[in-house]
PyMOL Python script that loads the backbone (N, CA, C, O; Angstrom):
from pymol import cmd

cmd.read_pdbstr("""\
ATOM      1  N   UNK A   1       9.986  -6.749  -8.866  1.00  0.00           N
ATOM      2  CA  UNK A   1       9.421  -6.077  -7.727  1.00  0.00           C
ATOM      3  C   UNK A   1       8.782  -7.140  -6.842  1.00  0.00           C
ATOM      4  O   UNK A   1       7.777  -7.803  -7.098  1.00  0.00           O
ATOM      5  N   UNK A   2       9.512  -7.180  -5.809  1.00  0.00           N
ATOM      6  CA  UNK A   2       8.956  -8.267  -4.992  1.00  0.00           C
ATOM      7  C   UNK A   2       7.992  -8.170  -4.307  1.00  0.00           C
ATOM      8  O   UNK A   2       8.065  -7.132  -3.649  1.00  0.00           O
ATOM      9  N   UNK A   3       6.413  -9.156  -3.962  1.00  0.00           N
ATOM     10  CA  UNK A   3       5.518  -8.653  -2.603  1.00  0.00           C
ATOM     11  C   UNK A   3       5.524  -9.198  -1.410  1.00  0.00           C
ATOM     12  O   UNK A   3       5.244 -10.332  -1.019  1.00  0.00           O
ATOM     13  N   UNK A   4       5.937  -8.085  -0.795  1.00  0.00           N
ATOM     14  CA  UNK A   4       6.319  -8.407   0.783  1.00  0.00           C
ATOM     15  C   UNK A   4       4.420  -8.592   1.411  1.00  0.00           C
ATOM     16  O   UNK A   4       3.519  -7.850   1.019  1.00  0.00           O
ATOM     17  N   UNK A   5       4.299  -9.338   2.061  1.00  0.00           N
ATOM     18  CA  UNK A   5       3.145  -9.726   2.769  1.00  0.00           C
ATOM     19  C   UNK A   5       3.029  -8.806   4.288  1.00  0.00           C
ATOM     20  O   UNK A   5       3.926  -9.072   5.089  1.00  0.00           O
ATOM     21  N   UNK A   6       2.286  -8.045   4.613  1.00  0.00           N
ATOM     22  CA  UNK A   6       2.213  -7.038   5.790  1.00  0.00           C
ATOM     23  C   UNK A   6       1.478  -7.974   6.847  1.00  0.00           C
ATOM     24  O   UNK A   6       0.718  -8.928   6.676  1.00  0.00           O
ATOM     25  N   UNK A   7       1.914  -7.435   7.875  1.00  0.00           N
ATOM     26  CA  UNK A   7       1.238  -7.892   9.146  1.00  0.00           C
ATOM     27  C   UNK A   7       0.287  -6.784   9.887  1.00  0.00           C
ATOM     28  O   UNK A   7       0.424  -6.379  11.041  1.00  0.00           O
ATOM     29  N   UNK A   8      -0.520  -6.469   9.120  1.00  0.00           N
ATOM     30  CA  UNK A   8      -1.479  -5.575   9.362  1.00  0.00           C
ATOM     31  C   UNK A   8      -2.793  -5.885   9.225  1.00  0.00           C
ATOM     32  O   UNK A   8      -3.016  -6.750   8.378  1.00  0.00           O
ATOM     33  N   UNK A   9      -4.199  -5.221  10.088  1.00  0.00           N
ATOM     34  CA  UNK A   9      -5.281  -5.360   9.755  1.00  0.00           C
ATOM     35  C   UNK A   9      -5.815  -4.891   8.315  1.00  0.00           C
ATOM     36  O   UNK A   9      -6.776  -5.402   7.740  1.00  0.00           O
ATOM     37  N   UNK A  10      -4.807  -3.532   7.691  1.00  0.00           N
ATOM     38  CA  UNK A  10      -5.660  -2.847   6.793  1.00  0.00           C
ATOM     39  C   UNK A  10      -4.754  -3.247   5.478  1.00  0.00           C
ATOM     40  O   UNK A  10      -5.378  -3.325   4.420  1.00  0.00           O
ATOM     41  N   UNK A  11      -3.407  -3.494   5.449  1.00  0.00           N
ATOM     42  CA  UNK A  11      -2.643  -3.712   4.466  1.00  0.00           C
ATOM     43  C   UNK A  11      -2.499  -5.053   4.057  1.00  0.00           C
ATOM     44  O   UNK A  11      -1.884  -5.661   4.933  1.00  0.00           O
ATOM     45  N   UNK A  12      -2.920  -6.077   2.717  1.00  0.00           N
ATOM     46  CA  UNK A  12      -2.293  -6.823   2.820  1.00  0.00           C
ATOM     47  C   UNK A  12      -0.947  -7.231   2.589  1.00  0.00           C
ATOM     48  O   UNK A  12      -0.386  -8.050   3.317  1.00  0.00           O
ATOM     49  N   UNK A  13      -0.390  -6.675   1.576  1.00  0.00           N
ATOM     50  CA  UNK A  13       1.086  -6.527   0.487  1.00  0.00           C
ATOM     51  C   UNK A  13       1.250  -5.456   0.417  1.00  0.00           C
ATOM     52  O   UNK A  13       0.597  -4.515   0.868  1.00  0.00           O
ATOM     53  N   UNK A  14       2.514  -5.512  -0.397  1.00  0.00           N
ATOM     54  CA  UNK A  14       2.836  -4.261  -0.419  1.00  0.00           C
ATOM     55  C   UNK A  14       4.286  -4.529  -1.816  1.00  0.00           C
ATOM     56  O   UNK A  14       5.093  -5.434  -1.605  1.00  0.00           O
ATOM     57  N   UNK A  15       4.397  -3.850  -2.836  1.00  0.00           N
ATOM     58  CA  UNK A  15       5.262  -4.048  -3.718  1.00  0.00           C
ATOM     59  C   UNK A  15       6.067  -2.403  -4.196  1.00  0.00           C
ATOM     60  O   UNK A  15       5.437  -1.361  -4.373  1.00  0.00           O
ATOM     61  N   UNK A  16       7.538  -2.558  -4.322  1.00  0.00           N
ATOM     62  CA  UNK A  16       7.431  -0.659  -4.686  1.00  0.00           C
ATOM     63  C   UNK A  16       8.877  -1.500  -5.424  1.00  0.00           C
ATOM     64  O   UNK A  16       9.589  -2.491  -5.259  1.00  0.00           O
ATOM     65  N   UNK A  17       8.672  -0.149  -6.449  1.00  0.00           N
ATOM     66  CA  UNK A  17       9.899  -0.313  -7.712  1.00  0.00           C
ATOM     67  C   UNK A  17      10.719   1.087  -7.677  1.00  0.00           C
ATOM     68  O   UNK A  17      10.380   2.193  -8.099  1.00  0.00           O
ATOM     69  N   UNK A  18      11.802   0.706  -7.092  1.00  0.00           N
ATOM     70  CA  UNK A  18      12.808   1.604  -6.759  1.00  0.00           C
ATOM     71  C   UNK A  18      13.001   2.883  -7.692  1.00  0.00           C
ATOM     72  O   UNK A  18      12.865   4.087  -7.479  1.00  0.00           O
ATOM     73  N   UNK A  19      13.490   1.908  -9.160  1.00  0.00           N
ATOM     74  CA  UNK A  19      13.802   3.033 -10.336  1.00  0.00           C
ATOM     75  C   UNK A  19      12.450   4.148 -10.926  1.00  0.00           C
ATOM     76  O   UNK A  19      12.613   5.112 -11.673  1.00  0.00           O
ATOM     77  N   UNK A  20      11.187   3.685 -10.358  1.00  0.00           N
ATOM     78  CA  UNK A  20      10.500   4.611 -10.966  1.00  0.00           C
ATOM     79  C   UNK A  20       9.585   4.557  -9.998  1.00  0.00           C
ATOM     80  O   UNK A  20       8.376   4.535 -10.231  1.00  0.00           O
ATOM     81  N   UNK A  21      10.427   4.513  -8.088  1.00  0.00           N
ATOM     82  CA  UNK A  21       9.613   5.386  -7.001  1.00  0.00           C
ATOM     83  C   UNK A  21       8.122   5.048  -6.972  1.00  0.00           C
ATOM     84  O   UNK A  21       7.361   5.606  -6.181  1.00  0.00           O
ATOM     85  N   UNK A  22       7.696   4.069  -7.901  1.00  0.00           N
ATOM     86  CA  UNK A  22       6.421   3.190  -7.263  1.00  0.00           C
ATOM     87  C   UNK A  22       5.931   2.438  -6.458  1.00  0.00           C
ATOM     88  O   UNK A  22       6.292   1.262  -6.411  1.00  0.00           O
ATOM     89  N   UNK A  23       5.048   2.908  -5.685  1.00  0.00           N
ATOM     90  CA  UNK A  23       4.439   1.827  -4.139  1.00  0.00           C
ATOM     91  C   UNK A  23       2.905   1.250  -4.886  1.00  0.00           C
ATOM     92  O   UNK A  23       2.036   1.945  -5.413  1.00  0.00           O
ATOM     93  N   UNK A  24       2.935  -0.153  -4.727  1.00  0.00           N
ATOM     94  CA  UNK A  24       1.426  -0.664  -5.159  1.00  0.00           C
ATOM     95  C   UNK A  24       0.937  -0.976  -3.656  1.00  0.00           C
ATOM     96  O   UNK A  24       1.796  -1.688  -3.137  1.00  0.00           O
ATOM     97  N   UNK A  25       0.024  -0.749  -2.881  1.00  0.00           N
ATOM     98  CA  UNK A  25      -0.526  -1.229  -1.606  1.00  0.00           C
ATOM     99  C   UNK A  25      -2.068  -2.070  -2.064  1.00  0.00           C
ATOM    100  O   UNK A  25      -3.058  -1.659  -2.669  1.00  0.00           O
ATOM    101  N   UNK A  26      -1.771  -3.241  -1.540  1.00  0.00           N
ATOM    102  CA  UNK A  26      -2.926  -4.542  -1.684  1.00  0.00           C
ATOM    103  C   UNK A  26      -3.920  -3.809  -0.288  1.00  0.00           C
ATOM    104  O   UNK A  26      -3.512  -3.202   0.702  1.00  0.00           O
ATOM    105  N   UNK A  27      -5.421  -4.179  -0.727  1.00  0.00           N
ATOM    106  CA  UNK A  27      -6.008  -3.616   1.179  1.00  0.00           C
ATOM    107  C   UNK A  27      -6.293  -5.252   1.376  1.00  0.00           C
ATOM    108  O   UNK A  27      -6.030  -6.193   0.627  1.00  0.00           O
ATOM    109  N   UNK A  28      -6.873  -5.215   2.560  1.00  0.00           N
ATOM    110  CA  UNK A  28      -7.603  -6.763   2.751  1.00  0.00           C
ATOM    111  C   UNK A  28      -8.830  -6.914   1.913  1.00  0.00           C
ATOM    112  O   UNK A  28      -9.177  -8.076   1.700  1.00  0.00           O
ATOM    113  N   UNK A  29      -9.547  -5.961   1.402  1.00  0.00           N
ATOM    114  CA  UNK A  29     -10.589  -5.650   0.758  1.00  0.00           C
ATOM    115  C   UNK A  29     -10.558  -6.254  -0.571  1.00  0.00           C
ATOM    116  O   UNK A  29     -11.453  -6.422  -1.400  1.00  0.00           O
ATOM    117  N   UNK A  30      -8.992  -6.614  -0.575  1.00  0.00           N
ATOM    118  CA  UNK A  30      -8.570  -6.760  -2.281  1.00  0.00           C
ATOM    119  C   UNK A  30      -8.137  -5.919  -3.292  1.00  0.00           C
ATOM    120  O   UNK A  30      -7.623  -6.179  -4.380  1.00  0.00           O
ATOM    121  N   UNK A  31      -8.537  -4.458  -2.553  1.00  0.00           N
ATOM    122  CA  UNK A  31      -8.316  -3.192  -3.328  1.00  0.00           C
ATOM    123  C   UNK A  31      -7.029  -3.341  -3.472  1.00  0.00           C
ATOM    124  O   UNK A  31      -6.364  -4.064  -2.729  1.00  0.00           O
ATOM    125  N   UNK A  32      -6.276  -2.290  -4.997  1.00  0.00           N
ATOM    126  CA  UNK A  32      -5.152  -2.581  -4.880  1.00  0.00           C
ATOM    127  C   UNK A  32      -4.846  -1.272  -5.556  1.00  0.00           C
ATOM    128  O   UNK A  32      -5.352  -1.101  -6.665  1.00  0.00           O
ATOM    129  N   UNK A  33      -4.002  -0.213  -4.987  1.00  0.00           N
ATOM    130  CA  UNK A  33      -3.668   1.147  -5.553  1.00  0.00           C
ATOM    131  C   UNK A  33      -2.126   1.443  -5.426  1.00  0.00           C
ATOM    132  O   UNK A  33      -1.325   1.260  -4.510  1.00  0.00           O
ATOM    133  N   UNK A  34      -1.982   2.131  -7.080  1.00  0.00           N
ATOM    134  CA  UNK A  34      -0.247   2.821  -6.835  1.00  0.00           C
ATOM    135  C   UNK A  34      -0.190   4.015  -6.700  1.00  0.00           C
ATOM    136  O   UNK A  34      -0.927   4.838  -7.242  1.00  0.00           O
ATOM    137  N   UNK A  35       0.724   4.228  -5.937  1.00  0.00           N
ATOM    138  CA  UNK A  35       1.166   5.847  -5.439  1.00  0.00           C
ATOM    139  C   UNK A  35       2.842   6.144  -5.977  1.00  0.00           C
ATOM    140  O   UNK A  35       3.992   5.780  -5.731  1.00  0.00           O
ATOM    141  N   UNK A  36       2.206   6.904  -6.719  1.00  0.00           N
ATOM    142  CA  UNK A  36       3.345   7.606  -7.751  1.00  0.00           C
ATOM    143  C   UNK A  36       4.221   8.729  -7.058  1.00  0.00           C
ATOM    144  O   UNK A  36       3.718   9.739  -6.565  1.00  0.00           O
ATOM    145  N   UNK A  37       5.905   8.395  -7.067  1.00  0.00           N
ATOM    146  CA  UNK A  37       6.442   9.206  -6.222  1.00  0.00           C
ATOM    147  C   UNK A  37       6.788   8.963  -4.802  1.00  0.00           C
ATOM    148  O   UNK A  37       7.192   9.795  -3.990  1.00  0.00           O
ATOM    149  N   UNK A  38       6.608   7.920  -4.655  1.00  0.00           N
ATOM    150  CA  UNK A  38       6.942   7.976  -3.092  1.00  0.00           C
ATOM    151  C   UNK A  38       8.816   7.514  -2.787  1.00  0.00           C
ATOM    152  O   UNK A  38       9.438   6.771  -3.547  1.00  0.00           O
ATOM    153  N   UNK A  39       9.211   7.940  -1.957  1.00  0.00           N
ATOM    154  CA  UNK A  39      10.486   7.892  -1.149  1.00  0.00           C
ATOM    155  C   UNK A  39      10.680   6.091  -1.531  1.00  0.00           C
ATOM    156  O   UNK A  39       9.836   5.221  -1.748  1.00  0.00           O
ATOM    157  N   UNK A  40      12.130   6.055  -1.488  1.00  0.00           N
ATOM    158  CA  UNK A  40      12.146   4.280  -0.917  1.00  0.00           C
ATOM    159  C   UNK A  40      12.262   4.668   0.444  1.00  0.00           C
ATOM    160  O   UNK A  40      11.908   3.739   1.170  1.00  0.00           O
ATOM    161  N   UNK A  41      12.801   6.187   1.395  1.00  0.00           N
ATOM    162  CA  UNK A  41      12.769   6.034   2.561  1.00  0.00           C
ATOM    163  C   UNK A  41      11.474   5.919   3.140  1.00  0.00           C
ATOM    164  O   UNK A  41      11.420   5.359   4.234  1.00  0.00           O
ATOM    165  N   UNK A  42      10.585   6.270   2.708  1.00  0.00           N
ATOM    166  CA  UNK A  42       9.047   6.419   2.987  1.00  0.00           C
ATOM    167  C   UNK A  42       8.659   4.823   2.982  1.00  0.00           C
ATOM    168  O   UNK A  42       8.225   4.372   4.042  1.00  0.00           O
ATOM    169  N   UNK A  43       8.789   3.919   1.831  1.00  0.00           N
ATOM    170  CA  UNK A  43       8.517   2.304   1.823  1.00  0.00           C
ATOM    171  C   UNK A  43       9.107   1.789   3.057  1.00  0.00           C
ATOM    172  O   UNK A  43       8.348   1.317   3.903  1.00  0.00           O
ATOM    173  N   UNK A  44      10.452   1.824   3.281  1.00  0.00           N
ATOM    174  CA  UNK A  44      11.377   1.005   4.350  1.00  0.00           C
ATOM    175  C   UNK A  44      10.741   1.581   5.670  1.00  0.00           C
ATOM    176  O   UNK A  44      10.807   0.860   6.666  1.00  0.00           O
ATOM    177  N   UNK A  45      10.104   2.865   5.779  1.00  0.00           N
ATOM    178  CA  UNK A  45       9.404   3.073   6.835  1.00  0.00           C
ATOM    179  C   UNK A  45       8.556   2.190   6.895  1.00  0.00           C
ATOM    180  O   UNK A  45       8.926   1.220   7.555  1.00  0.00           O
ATOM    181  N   UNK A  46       7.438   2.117   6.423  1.00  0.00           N
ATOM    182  CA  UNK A  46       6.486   2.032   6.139  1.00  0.00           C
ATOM    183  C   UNK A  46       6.257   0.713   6.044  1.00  0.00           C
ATOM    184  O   UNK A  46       5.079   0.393   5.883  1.00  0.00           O
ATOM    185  N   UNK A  47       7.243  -0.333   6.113  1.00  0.00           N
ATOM    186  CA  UNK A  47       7.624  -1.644   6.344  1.00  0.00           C
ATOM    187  C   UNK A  47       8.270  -2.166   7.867  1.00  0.00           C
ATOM    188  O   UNK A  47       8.051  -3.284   8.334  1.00  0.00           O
ATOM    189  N   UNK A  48       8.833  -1.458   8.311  1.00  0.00           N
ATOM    190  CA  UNK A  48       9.251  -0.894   9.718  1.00  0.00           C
ATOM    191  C   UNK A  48       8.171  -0.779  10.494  1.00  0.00           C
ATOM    192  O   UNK A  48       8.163  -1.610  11.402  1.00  0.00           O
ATOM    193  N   UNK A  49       7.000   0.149  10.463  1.00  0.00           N
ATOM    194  CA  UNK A  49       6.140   0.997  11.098  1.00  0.00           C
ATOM    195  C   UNK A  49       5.482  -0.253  12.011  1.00  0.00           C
ATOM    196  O   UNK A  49       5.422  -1.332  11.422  1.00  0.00           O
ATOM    197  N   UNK A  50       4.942  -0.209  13.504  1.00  0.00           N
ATOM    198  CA  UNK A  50       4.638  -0.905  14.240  1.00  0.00           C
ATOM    199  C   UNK A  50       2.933  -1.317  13.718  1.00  0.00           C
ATOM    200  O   UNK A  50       2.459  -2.452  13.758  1.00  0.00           O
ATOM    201  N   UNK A  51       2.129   0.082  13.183  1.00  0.00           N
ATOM    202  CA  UNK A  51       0.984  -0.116  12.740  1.00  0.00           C
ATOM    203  C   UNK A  51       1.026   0.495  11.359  1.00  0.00           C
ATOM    204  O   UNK A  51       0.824   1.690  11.146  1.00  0.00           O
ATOM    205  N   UNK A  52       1.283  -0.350  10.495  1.00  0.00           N
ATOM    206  CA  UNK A  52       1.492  -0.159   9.224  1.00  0.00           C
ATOM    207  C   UNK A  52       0.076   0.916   8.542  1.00  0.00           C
ATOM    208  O   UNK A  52       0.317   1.769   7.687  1.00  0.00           O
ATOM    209  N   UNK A  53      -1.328   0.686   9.083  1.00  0.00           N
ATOM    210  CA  UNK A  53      -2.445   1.517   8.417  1.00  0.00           C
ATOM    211  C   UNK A  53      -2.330   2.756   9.001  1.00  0.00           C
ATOM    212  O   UNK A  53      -3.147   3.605   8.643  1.00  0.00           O
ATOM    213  N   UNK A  54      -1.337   3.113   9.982  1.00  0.00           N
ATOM    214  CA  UNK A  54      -1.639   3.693  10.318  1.00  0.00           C
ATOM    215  C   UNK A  54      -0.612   5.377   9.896  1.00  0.00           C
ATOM    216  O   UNK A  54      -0.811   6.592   9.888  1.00  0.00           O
ATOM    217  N   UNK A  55       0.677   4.242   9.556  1.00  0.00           N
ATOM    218  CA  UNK A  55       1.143   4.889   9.199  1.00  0.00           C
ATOM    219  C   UNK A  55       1.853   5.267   7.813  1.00  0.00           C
ATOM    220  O   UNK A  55       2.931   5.783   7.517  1.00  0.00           O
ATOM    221  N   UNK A  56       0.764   4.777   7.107  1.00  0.00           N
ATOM    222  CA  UNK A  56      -0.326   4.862   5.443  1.00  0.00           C
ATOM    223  C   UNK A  56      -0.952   6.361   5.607  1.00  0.00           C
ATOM    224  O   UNK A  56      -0.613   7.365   4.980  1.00  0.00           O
ATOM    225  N   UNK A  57      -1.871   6.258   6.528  1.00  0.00           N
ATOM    226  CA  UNK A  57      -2.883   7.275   6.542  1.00  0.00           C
ATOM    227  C   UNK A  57      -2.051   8.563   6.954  1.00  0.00           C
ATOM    228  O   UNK A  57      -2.297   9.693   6.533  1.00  0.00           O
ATOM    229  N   UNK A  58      -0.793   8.156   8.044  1.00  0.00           N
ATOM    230  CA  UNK A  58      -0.045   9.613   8.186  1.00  0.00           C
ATOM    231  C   UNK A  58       0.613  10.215   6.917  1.00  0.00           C
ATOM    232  O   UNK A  58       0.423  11.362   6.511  1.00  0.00           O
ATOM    233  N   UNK A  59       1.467   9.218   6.309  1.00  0.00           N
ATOM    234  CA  UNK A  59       2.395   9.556   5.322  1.00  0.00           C
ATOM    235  C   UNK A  59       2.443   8.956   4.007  1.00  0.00           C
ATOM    236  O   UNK A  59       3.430   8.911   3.272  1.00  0.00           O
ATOM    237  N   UNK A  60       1.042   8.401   3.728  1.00  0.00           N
ATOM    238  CA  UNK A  60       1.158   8.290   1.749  1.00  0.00           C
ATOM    239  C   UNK A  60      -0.129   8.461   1.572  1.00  0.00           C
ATOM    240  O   UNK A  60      -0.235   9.157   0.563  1.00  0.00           O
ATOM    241  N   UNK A  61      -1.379   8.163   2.077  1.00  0.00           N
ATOM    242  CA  UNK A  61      -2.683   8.579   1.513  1.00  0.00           C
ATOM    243  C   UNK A  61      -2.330   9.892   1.692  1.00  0.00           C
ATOM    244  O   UNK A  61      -1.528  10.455   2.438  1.00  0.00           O
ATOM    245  N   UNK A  62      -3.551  10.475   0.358  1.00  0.00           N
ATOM    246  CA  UNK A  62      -2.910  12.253   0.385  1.00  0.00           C
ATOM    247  C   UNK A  62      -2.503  12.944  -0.154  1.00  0.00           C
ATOM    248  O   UNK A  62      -2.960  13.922  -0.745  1.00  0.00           O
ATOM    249  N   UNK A  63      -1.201  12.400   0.003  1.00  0.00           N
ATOM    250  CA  UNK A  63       0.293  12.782  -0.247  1.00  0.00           C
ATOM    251  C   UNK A  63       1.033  12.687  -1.915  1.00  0.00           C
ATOM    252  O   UNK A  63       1.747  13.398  -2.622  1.00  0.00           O
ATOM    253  N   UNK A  64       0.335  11.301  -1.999  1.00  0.00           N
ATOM    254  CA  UNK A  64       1.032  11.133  -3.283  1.00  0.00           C
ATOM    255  C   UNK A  64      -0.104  10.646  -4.446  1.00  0.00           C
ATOM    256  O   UNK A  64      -1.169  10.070  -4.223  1.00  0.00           O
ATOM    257  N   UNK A  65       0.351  10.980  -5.508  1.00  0.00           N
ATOM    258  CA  UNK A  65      -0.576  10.601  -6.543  1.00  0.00           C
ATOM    259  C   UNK A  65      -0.886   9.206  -6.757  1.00  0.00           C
ATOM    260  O   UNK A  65       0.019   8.399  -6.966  1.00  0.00           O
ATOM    261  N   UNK A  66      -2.115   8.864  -6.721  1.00  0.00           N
ATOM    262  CA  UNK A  66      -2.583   7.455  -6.842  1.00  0.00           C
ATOM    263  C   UNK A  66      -3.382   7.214  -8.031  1.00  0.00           C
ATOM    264  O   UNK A  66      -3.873   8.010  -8.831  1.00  0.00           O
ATOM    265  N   UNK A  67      -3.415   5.552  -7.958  1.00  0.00           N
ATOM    266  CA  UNK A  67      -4.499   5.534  -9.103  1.00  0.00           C
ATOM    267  C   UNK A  67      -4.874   3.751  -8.755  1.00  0.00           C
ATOM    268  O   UNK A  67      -4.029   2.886  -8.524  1.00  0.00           O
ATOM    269  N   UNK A  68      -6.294   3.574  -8.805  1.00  0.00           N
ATOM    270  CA  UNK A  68      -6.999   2.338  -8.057  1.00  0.00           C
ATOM    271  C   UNK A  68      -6.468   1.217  -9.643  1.00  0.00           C
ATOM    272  O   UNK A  68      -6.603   1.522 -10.828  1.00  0.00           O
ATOM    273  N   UNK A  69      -6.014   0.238  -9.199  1.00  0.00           N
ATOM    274  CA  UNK A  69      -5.471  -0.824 -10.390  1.00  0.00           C
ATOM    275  C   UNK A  69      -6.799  -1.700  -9.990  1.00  0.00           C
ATOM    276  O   UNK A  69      -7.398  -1.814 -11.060  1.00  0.00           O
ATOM    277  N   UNK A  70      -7.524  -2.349  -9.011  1.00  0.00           N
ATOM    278  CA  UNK A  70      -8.348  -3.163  -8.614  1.00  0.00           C
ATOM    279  C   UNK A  70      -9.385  -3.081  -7.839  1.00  0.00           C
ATOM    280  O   UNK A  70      -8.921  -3.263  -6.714  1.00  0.00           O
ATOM    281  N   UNK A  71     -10.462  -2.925  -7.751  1.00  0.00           N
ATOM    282  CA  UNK A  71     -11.288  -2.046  -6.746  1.00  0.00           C
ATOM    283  C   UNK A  71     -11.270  -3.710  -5.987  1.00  0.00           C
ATOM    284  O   UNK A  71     -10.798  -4.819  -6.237  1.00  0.00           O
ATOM    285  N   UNK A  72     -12.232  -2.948  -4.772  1.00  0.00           N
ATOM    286  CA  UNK A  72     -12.294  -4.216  -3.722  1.00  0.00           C
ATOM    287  C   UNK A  72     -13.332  -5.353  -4.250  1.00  0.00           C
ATOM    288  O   UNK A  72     -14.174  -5.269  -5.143  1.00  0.00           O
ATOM    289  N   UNK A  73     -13.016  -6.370  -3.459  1.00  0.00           N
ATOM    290  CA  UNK A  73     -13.936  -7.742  -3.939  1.00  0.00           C
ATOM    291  C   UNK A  73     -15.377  -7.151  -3.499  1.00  0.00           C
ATOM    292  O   UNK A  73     -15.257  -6.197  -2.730  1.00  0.00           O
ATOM    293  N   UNK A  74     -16.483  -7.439  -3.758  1.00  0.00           N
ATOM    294  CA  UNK A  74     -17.842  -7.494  -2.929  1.00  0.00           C
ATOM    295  C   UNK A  74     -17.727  -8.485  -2.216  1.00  0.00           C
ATOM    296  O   UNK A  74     -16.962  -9.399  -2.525  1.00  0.00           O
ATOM    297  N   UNK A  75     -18.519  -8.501  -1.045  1.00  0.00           N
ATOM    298  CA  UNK A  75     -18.376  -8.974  -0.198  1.00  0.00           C
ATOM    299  C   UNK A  75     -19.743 -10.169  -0.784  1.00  0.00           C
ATOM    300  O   UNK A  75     -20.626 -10.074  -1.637  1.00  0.00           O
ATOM    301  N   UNK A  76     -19.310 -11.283   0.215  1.00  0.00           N
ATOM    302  CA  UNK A  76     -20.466 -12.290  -0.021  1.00  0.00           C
ATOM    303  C   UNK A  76     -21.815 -11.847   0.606  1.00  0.00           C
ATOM    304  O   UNK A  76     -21.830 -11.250   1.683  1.00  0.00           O
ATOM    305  N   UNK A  77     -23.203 -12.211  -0.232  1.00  0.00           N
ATOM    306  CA  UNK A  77     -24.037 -12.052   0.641  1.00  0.00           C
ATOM    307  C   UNK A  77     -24.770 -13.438   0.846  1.00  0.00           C
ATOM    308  O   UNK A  77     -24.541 -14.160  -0.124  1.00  0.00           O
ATOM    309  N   UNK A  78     -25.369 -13.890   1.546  1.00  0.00           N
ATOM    310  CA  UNK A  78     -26.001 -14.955   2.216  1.00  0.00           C
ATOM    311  C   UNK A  78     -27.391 -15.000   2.412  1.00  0.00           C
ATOM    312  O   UNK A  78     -27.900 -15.952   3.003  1.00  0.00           O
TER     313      UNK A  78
END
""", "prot")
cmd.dss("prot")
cmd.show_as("cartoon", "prot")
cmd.util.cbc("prot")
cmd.orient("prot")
């Protein structure tokens, strides 16, 4: 499963496994969650899409069953 690197503010990567319809989405946050069930037409969109967060929030947050693999980094404090 290869990770494609996004050109987005909210996405960093993005990895999905065809035979068992898994999407892992990296955030910039570091967070890192799979969504169980999703389309490969839904990924190839969704790789396509001009604003990739945005069109996350239309068509897979929600939608499909998730589950958090990495919560986000804390942020530094100073």
């Amino acid at each position: 499963m290869p990770r494609i690197d996004l050109n987005s503010t909210a996405l960093e990567a993005a990895t999905y496994q065809d035979e068992l319809a898994l999407l892992e989405l990296e955030f910039h946050s570091g967070a890192i969650y799979q969504y169980a069930g999703v389309p490969a037409q839904t990924y190839q969109e969704l790789l396509l899409a001009e604003s990739k967060g945005a069109y996350f929030h239309s068509h897979i947050r929600n939608r499909f069953a998730c589950a958090k693999i990495r919560p986000a980094e804390p942020k530094p404090s100073f």
